[in-house]
C-alpha positions in Angstrom: -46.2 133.4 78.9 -48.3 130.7 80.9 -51.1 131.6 82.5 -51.2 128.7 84.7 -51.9 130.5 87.9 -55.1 131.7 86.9 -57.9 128.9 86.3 -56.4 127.6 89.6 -57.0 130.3 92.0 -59.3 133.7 92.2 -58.7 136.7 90.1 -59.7 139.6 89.3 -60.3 141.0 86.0 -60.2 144.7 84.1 -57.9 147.3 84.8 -59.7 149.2 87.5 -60.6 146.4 89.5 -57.2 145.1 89.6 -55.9 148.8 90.7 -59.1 148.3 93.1 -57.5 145.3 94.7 -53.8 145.9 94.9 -54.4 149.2 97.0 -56.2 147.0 99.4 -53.3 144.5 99.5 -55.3 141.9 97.8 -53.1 141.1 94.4 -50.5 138.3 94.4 -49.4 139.1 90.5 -50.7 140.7 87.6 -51.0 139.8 83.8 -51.7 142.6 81.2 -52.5 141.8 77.6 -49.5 143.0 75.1 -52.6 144.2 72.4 -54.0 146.6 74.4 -52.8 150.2 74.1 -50.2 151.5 76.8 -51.9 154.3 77.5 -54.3 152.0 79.3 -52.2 150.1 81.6 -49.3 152.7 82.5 -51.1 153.2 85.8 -51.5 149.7 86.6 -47.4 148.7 85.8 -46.8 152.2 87.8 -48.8 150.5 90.8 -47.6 146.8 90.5 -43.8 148.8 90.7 -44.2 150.6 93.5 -46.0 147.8 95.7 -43.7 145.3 94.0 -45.9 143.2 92.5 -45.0 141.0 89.4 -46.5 142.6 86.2 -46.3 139.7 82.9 -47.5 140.7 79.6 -49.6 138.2 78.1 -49.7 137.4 74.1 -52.8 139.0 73.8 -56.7 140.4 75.6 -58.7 137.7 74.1 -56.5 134.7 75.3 -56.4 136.9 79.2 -60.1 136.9 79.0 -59.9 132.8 78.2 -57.7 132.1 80.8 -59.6 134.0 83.0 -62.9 132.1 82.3 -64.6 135.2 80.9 -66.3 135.1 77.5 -64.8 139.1 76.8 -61.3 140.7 76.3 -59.5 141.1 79.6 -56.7 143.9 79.5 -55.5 142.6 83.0 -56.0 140.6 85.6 -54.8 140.0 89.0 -54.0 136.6 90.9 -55.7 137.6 94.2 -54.4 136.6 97.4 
């Protein structure tokens, strides 16, 4: 999976503040790390589905967090608008 779109445009990053954003219409796409427990990111696939957003898996947190210029783990991250 490429995660191209990222260091070109804004994001946000972390589960919660990607929910945060897609309920105010702010999220283009979404990319959730494969590694990180389901449990975790059910909510956020639940939302991307029912606002029709594109949810990607991602090989793994560490390379998310990379992509996303962030020197943590990212378990998702939105595209914003």
């Amino acid at each position: 999976m490429s995660l191209d779109d990222l260091p070109k445009g804004r994001w946000v990053t972390g589960v919660q503040q990607t929910e945060r954003a897609i309920l105010q219409g702010n999220v283009l796409k979404v990319y959730a790390a494969s590694d990180v427990e389901d449990r975790v990111i059910a909510s956020l696939r639940a939302l991307c589905l029912e606002k029709e957003i594109p949810f990607l898996q991602v090989e793994n947190s560490a390379l998310l967090g990379k992509a996303c210029g962030i020197a943590v783990k990212a378990a998702a991250a939105g595209v914003l608008r």
